[in-house]
DSSP file (Angstrom, degrees, kcal/mol; ACC not computed):
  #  RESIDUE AA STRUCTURE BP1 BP2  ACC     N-H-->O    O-->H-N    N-H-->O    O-->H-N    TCO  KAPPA ALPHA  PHI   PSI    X-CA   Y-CA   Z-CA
    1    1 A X     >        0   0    0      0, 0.0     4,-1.4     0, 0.0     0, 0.0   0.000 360.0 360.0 360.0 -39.3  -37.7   52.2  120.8
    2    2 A X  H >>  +     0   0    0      1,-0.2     3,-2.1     2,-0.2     4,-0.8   0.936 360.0  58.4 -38.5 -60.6  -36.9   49.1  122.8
    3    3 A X  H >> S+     0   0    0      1,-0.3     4,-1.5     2,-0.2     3,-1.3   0.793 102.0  54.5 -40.3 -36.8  -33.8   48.6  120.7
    4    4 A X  H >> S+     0   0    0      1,-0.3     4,-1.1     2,-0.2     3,-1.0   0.950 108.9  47.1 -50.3 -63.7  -32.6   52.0  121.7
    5    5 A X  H <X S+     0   0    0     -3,-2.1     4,-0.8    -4,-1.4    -1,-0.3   0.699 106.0  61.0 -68.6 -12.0  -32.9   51.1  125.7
    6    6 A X  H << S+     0   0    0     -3,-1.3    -1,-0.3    -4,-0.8     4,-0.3   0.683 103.9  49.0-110.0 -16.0  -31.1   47.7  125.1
    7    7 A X  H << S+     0   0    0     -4,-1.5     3,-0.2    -3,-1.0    -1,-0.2   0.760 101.5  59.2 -54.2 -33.5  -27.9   49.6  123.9
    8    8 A X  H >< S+     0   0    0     -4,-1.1     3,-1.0     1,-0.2    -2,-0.2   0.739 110.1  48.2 -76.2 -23.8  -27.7   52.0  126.8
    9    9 A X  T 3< S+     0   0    0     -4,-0.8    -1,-0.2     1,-0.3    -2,-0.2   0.510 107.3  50.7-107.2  13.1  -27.5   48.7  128.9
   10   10 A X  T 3  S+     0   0    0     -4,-0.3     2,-0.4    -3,-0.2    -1,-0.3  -0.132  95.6 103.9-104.8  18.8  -24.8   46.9  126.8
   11   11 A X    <   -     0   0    0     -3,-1.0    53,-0.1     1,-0.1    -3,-0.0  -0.677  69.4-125.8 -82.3 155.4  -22.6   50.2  127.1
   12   12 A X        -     0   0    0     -2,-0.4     2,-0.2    52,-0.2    -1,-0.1   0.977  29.6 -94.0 -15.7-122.6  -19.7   50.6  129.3
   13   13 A X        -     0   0    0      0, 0.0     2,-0.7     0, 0.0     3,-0.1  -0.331  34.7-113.7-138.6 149.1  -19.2   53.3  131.8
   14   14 A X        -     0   0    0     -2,-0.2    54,-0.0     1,-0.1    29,-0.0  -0.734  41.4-101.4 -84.6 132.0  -17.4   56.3  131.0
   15   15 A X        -     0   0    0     -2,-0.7     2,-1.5     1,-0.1    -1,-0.1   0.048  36.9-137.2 -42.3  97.7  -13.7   56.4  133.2
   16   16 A X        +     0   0    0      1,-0.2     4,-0.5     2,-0.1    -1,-0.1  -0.493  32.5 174.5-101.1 106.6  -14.8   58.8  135.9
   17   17 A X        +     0   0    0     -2,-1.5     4,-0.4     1,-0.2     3,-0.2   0.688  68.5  66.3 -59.0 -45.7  -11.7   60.8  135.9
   18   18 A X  S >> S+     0   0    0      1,-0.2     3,-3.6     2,-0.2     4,-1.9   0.948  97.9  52.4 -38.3 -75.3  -13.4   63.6  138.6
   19   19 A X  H 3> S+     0   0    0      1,-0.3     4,-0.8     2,-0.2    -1,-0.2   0.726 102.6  56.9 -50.9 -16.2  -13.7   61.1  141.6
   20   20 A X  H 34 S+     0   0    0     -4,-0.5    -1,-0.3    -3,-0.2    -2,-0.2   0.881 120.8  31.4 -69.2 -35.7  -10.0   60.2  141.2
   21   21 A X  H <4 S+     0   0    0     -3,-3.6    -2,-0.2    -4,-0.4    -3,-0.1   0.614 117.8  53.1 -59.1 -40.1   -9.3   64.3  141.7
   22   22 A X  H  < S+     0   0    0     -4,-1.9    -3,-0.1    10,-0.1    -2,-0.1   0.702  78.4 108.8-103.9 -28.4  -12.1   65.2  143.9
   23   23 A X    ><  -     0   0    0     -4,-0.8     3,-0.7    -5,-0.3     2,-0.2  -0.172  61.8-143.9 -50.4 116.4  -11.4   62.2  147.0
   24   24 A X  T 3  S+     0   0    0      1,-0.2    -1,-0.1     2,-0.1    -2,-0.1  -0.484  74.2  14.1 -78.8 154.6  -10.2   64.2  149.9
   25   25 A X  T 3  S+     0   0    0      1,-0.2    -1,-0.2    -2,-0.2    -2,-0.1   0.755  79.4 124.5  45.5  28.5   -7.5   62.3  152.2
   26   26 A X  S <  S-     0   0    0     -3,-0.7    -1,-0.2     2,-0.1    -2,-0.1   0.479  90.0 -81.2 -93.6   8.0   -6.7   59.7  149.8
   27   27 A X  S    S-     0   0    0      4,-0.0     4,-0.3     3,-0.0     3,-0.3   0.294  81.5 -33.4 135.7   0.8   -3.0   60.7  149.9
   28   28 A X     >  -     0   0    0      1,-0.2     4,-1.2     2,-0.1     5,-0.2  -0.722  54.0 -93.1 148.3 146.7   -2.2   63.4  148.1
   29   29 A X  H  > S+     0   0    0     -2,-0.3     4,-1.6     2,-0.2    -1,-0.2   0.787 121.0  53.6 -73.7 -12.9   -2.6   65.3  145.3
   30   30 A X  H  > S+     0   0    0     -3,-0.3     4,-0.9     2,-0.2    -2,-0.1   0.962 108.8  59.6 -88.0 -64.6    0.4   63.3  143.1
   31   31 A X  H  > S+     0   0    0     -4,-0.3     4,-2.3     2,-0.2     3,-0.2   0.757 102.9  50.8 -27.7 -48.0   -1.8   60.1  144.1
   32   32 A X  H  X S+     0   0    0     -4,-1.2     4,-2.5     1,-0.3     5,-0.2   0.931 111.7  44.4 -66.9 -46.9   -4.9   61.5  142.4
   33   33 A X  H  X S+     0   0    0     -4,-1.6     4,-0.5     2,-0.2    -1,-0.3   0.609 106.8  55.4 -73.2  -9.1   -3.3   62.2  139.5
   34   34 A X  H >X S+     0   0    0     -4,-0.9     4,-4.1    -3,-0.2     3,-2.1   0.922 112.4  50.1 -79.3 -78.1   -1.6   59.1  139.3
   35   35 A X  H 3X S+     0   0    0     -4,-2.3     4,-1.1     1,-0.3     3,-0.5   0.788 111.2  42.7 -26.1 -78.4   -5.1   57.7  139.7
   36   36 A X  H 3X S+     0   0    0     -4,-2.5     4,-1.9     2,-0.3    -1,-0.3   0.703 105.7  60.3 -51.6 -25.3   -6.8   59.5  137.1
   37   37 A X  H <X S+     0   0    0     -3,-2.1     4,-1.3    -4,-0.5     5,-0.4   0.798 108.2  54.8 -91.0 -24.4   -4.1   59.2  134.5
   38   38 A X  H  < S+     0   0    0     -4,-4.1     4,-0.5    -3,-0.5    -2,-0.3   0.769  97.4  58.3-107.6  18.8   -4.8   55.5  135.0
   39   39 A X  H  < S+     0   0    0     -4,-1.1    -2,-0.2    -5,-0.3     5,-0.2   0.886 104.1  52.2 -12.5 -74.5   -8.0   55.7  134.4
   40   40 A X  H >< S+     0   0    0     -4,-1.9     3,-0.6     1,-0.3    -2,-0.2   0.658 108.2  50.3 -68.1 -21.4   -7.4   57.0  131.2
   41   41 A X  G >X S+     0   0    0     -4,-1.3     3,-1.9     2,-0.2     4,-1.1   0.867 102.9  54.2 -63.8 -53.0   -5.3   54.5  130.3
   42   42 A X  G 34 S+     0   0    0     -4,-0.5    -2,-0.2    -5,-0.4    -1,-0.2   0.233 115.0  49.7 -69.3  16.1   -7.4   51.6  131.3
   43   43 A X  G <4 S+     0   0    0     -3,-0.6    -1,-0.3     3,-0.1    -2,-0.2   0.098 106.2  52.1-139.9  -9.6   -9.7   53.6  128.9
   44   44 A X  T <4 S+     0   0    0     -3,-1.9     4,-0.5    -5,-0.2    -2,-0.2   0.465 114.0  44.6-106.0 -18.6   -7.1   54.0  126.1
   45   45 A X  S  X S+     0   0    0     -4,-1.1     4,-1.0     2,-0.2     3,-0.3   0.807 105.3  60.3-117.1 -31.5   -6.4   50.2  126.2
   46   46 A X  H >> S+     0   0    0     -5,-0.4     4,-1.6     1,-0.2     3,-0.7   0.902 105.1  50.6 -53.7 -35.4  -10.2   49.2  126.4
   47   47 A X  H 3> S+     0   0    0      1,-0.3     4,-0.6     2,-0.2    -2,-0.2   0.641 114.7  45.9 -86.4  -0.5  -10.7   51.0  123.0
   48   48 A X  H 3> S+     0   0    0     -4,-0.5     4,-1.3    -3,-0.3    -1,-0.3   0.681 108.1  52.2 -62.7 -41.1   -7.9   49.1  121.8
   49   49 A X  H <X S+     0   0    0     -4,-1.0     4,-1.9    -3,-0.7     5,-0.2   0.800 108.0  50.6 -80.1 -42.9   -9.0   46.1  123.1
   50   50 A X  H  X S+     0   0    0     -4,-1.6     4,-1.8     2,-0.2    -2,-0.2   0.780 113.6  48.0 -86.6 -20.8  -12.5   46.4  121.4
   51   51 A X  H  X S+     0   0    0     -4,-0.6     4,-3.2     2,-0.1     5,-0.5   0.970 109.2  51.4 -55.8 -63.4  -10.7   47.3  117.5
   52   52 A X  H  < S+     0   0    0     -4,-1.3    -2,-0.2     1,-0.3     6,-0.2   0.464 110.1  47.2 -96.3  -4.5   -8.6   44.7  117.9
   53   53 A X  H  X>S+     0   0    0     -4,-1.9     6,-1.7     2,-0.1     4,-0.9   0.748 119.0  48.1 -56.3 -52.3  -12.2   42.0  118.8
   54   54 A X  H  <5S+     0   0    0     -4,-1.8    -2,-0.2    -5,-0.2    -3,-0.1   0.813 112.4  42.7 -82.8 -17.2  -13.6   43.7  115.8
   55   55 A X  T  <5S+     0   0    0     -4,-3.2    -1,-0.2     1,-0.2    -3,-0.2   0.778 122.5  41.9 -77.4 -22.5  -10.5   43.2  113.5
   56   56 A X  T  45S-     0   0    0     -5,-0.5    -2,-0.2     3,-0.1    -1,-0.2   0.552 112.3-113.2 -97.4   5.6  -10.1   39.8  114.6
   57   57 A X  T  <5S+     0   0    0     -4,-0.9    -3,-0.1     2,-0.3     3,-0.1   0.290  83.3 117.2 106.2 -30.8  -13.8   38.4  114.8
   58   58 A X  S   <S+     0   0    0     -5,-0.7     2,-0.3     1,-0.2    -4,-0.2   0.561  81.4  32.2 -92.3   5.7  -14.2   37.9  118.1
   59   59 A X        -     0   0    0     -6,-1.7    -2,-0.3     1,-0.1    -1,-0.2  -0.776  40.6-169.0-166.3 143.7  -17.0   40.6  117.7
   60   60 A X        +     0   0    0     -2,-0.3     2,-1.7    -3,-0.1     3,-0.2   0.232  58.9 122.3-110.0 -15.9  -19.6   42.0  115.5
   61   61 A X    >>  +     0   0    0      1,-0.2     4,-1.4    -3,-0.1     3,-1.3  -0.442  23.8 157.6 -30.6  46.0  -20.1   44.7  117.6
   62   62 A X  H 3>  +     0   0    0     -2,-1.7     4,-0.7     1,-0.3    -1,-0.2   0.809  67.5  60.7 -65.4 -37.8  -19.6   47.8  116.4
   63   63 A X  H >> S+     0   0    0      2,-0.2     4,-1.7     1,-0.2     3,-0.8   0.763 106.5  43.2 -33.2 -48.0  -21.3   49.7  118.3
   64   64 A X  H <> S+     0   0    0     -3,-1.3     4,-1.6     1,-0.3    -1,-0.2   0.703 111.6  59.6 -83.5 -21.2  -19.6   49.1  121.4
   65   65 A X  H 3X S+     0   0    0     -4,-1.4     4,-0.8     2,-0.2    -1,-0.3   0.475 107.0  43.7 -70.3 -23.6  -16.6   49.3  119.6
   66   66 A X  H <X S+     0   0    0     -3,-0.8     4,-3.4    -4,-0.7     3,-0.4   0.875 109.9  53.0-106.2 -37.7  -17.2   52.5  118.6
   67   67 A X  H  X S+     0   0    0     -4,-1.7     4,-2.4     1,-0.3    -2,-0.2   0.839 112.4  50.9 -48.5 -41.8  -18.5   53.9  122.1
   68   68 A X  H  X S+     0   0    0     -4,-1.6     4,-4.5     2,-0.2    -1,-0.3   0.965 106.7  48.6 -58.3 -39.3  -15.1   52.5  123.7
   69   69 A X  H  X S+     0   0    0     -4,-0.8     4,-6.1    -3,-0.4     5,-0.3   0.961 116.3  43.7 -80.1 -55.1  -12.9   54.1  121.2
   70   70 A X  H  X S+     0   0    0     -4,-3.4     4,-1.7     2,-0.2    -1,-0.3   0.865 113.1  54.5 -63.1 -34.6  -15.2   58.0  121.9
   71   71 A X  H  X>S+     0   0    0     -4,-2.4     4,-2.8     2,-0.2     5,-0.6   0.993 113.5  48.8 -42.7 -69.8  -15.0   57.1  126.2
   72   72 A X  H  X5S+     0   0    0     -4,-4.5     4,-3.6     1,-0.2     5,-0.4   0.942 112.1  40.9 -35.5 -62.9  -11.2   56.9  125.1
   73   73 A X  H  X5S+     0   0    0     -4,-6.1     4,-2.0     1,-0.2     5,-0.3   0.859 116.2  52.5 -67.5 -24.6  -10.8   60.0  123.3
   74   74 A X  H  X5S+     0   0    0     -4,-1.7     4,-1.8    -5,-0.3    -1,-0.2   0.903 103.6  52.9 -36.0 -65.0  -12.7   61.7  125.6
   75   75 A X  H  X5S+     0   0    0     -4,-2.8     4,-2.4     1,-0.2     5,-0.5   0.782 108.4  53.7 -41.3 -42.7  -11.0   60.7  128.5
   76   76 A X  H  X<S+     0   0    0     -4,-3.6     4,-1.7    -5,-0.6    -2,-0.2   0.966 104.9  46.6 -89.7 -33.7   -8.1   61.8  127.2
   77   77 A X  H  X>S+     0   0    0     -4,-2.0     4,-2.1    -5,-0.4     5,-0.6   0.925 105.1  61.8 -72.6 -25.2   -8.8   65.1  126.3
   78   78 A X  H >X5S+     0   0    0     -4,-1.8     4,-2.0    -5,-0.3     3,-0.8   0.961 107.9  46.6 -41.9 -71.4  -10.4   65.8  129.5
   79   79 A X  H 3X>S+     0   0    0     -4,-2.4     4,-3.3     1,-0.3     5,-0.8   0.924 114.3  53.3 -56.0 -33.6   -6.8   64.9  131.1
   80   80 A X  H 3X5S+     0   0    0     -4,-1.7     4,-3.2    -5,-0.5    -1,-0.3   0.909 105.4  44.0 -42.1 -61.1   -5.3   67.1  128.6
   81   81 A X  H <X5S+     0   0    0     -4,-2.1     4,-1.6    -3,-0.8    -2,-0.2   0.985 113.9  55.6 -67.1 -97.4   -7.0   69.8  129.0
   82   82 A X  H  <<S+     0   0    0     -4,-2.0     4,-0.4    -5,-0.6     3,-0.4   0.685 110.2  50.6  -6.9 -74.0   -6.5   69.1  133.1
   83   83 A X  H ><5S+     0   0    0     -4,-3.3     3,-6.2     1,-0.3     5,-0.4   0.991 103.8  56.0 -52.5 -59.2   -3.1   69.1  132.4
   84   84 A X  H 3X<S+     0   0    0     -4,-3.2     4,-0.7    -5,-0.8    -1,-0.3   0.906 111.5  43.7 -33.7 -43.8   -3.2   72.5  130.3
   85   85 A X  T 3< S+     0   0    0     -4,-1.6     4,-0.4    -3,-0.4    -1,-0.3   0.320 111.1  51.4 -92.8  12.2   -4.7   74.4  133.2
   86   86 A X  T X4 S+     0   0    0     -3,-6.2     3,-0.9    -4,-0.4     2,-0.9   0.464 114.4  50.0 -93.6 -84.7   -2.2   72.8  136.1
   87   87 A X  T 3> S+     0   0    0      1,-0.3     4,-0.8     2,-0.2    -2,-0.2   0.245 111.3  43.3 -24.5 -34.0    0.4   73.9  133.6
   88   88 A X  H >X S+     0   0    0     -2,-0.9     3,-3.2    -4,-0.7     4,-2.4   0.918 114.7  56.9 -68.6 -72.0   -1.1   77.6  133.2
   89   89 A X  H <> S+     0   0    0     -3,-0.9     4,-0.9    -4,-0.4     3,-0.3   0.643 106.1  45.6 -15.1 -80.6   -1.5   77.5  137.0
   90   90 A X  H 3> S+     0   0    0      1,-0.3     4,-1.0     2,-0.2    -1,-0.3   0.577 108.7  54.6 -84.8 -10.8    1.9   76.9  137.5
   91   91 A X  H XX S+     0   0    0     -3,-3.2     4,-1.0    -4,-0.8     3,-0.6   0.898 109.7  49.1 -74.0 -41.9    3.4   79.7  134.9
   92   92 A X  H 3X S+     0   0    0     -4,-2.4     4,-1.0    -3,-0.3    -2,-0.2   0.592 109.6  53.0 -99.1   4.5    1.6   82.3  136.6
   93   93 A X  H 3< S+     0   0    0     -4,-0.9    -1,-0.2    -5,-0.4    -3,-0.2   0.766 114.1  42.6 -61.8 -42.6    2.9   81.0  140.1
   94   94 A X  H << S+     0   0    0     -4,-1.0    -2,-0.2    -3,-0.6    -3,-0.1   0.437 112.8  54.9 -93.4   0.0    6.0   81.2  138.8
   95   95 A X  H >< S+     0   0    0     -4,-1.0     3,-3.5     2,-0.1     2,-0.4   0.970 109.0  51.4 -18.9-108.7    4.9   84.8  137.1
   96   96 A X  T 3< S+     0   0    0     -4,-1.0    -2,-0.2     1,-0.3    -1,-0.1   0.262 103.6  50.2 -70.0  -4.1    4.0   85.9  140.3
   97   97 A X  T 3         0   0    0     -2,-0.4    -1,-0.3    -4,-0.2    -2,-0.1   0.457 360.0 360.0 -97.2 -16.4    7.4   85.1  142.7
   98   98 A X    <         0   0    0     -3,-3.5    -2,-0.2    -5,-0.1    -1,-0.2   0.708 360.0 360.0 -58.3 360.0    9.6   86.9  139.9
């Protein structure tokens, strides 16, 4: 059972996309989203970074390697999926002016 706790604390932390969204009066809504879609980028390029340690050598890690790669893909469907609902949002605004 140790091993188990000594993984959780060699993990990462997952991109928290939310806080980028949720910050009142940090400029803007365009700002937030600018923020959060680089998040997920800086989250796309970490799981990148940690293949391309474990294709070259420079780690034996797999684990952590595999945890970056799901924090990417995670991240990124989160935004997707964000983007999918401003995008409904803004057909049925434009729905509703017709």
């Amino acid at each position: 059972m140790s091993q188990i706790h000594g993984i959780g604390s060699a993990v990462p932390a997952i991109p928290d996309i939310g806080s980028a969204v949720s910050q009142p009066g940090s400029g803007g809504f365009m700002d937030s989203l600018k923020a959060a879609i680089g998040k997920v980028n800086d989250a796309q390029l970490q799981g990148g970074q940690a293949v391309d340690a474990l294709l070259t050598g420079q780690t034996q890690d797999i684990h952590r390697t595999m945890v970056a790669l799901q924090q990417a893909s995670v991240s990124f469907q989160l935004m997707m999926q964000v983007r999918n609902k401003l995008v409904t949002a803004y057909e049925e605004i434009q729905r509703m002016q017709i």
